[in-house]
C-alpha positions in Angstrom: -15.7 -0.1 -15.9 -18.6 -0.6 -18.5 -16.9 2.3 -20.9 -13.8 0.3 -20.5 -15.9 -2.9 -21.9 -17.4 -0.8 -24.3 -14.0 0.5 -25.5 -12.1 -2.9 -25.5 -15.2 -4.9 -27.0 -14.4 -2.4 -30.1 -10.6 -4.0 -30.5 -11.7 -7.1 -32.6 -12.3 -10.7 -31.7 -13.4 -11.0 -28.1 -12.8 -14.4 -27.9 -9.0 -13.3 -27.7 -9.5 -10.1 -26.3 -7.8 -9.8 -22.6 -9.2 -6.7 -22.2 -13.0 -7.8 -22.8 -12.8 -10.7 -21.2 -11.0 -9.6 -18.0 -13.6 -6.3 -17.9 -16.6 -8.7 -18.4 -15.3 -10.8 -15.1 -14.9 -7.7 -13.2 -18.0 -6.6 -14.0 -20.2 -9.5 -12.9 -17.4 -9.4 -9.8 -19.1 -5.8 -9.6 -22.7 -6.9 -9.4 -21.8 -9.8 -6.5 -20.4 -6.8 -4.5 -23.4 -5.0 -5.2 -26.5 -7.1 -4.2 -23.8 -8.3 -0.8 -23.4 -4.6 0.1 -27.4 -4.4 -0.8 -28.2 -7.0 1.4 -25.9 -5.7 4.1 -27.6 -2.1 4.2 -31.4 -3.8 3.9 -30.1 -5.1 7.4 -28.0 -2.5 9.2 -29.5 -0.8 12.1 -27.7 2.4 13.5 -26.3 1.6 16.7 -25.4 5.3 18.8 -23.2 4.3 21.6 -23.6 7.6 23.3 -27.4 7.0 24.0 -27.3 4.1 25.9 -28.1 3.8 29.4 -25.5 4.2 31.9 -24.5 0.5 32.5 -21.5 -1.1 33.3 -21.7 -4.5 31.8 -20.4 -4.8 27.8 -22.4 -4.9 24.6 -22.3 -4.0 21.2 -20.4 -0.3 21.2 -18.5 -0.6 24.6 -15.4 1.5 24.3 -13.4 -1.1 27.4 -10.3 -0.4 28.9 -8.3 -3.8 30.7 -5.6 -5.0 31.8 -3.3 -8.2 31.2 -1.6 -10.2 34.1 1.7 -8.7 32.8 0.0 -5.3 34.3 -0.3 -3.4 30.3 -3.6 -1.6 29.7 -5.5 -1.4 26.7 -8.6 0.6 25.2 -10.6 -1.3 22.8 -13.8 -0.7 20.6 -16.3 -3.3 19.9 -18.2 -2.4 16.6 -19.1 -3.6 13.6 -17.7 -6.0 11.1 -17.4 -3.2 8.5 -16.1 -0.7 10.7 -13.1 -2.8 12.3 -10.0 -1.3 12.4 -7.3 -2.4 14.3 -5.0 0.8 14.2 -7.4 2.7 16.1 -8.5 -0.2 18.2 -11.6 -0.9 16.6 -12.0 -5.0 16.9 -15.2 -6.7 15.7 -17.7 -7.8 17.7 -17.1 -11.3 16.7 -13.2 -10.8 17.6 -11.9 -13.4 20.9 -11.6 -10.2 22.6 -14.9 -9.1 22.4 -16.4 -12.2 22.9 -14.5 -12.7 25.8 -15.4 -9.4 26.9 -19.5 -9.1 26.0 -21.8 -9.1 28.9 -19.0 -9.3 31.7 -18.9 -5.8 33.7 -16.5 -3.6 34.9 -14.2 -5.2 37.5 -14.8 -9.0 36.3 -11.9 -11.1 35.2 -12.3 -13.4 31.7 -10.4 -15.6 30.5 -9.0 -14.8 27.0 -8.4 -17.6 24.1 -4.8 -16.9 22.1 -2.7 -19.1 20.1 -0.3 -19.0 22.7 -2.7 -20.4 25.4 -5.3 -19.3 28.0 -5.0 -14.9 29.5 -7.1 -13.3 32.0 -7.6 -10.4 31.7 -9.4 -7.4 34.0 -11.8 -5.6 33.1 -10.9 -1.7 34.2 -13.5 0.7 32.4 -16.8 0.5 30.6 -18.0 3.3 29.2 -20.3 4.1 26.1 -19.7 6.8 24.0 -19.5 8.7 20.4 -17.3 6.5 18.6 -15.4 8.7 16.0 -15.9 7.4 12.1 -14.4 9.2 8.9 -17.3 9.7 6.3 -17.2 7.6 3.5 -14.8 8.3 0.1 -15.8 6.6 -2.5 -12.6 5.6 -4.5 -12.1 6.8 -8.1 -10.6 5.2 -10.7 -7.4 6.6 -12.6 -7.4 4.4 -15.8 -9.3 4.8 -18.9 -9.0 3.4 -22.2 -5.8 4.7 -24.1 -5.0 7.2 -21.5 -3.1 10.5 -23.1 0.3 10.5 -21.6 1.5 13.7 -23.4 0.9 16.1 -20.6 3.5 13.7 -18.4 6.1 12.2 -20.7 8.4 14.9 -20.5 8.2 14.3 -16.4 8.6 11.0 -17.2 11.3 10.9 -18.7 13.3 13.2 -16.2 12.1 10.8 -13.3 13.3 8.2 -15.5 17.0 9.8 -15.8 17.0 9.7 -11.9 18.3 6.6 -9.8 19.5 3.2 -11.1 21.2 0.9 -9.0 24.9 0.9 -10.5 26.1 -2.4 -9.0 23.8 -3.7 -10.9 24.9 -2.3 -14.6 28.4 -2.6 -13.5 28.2 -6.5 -13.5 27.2 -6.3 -17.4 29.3 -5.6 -20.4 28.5 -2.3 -22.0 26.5 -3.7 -25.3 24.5 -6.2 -22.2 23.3 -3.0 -20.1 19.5 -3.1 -19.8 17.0 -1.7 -17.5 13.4 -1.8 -18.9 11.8 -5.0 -18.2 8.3 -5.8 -19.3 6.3 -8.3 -17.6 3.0 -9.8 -19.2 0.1 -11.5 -18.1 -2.9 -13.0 -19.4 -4.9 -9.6 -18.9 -2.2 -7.3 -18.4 1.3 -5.4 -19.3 3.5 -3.7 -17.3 6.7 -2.0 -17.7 9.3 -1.8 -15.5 11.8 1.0 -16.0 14.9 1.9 -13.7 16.2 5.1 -13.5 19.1 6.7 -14.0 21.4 8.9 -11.8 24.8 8.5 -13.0 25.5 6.2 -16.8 27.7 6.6 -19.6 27.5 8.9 -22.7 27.3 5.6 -24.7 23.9 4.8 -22.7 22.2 7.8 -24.8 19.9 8.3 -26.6 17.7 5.6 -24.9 17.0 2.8 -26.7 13.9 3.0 -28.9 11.8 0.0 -26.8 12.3 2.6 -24.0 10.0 4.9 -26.4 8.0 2.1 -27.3 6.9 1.5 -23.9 5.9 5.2 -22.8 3.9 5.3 -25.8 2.3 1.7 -25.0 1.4 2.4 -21.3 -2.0 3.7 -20.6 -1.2 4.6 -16.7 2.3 6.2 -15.6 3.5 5.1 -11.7 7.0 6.9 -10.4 8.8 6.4 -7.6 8.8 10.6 -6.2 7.3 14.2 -8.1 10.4 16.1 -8.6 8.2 18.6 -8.7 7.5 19.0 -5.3 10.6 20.5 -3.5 9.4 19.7 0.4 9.0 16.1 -0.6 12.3 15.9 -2.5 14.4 17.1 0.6 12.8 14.5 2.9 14.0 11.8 1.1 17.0 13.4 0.6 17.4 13.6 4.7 15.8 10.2 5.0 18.0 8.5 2.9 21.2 10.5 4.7 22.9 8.5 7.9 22.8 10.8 10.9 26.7 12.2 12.1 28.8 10.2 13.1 27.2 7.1 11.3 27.9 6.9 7.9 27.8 3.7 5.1 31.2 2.4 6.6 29.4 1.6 9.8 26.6 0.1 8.5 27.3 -2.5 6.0 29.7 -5.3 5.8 32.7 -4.3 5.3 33.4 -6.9 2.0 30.2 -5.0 0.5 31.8 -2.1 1.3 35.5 -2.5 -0.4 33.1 -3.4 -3.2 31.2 -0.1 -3.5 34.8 2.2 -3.4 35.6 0.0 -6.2 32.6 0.8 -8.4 33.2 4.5 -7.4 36.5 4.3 -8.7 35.1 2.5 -11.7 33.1 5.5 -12.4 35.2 8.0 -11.2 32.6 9.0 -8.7 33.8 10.5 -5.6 33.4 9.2 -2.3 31.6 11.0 0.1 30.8 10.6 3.7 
């Protein structure tokens, strides 16, 4: 981030200078994060689950298994703030569920607070042990300051020649047809470009603000890597209905008699 300071405090005027201004903001953003995350490692204390006496009343580290009235189970976690994570079943210790859970024991009933009112739940299992954490991964930045896009315009522009919605362009008039929208901010640019998969020879070559744009853009996003074959045939098969469904059955059919006619439009065949 500082080299991306350094490079847009070179620009000109940084009084109107997005690009200083918005990286001088992240930056002291930066430092807050830092001397929070300082504080926050000045007072963590490693907590090992595993070594705690055999006891069968909850705390801090408790992997608990209960059970609601309605008779489901569940296998929770009770660990840090930092380390919650509710797809695995990690919940805070400052969760409802593990307050309503810390310092009852195995077999005890509590009662549960949810928006929806009052739950008891049973208390099945308490047990402590190694609670499985991926290492850290710090995450790196892609962007510099005037990225080179040489090495993937030419990909670029194939992705760029691969799907675009037709209903869409049928609706226009041929000089109206557009499909690169650019959207500004007070700190920021982005492009929009849709792709192409079936147009008309008129369409080509692309418009020079389509050139413009590639040669603008410091970071390239695309919707698949045509590159990679594996990938490329599982969307293919994901975006495929399943025999004996097809589009027919599964859209209206108004919005169907619509699509034939655009096929026809285009002389596109129709396929099922």
């Amino acid at each position: 981030m500082t080299s991306v300071v350094s490079w847009a405090a070179k620009l000109g005027d940084r009084s109107e200078n997005a690009d200083y201004q918005y990286g001088k903001k992240r930056l002291r953003e930066i430092d807050r994060r830092i001397r929070y995350l300082t504080k926050r490692l000045e007072a963590a204390e490693v907590v090992d689950p595993a070594a705690r006496e055999e006891t069968d009343q909850v705390f801090f580290g408790a992997t608990v298994t209960y059970a609601t009235l309605a008779g489901k189970e569940h296998t929770i976690r009770i660990v840090g703030i930092d380390e919650t994570d509710l797809p695995k079943n990690y919940v805070s210790w400052i969760s409802p569920i593990a307050r309503a859970l810390i310092k009852a024991r195995e077999g005890d009933t509590v009662s549960l607070r949810t928006p929806g009112g009052d739950e008891e739940i049973a208390i099945l299992e308490v047990r402590y042990e190694e609670i499985p954490m991926p290492p850290f991964e710090p995450v790196k930045s892609l962007w510099s300051p005037k990225r080179p896009m040489k090495n993937i315009r030419s990909l670029s522009r194939a992705l760029a020649l691969i799907v675009l919605m037709l209903p869409a362009l049928a609706a226009l008039p041929a000089a109206a047809v557009s499909y690169l929208w650019e959207v500004t901010s007070l700190t920021n640019r982005v492009y929009l470009f849709g792709t192409v998969h079936a147009g008309k020879a008129e369409w080509y070559p692309l418009p020079r603000a389509v050139e413009d744009a590639f040669d603008d853009s410091r970071v390239l996003v695309v919707e698949a890597d045509i590159t990679d074959a594996d990938a490329m045939a599982r969307s293919s098969e994901a975006m495929r209905y399943a025999w004996p469904a097809n589009l027919a059955t599964n859209v209206p059919a108004d919005q169907y008699a619509r699509f034939r006619r655009l096929l026809a439009r285009y002389s596109l065949p129709e396929t099922r």
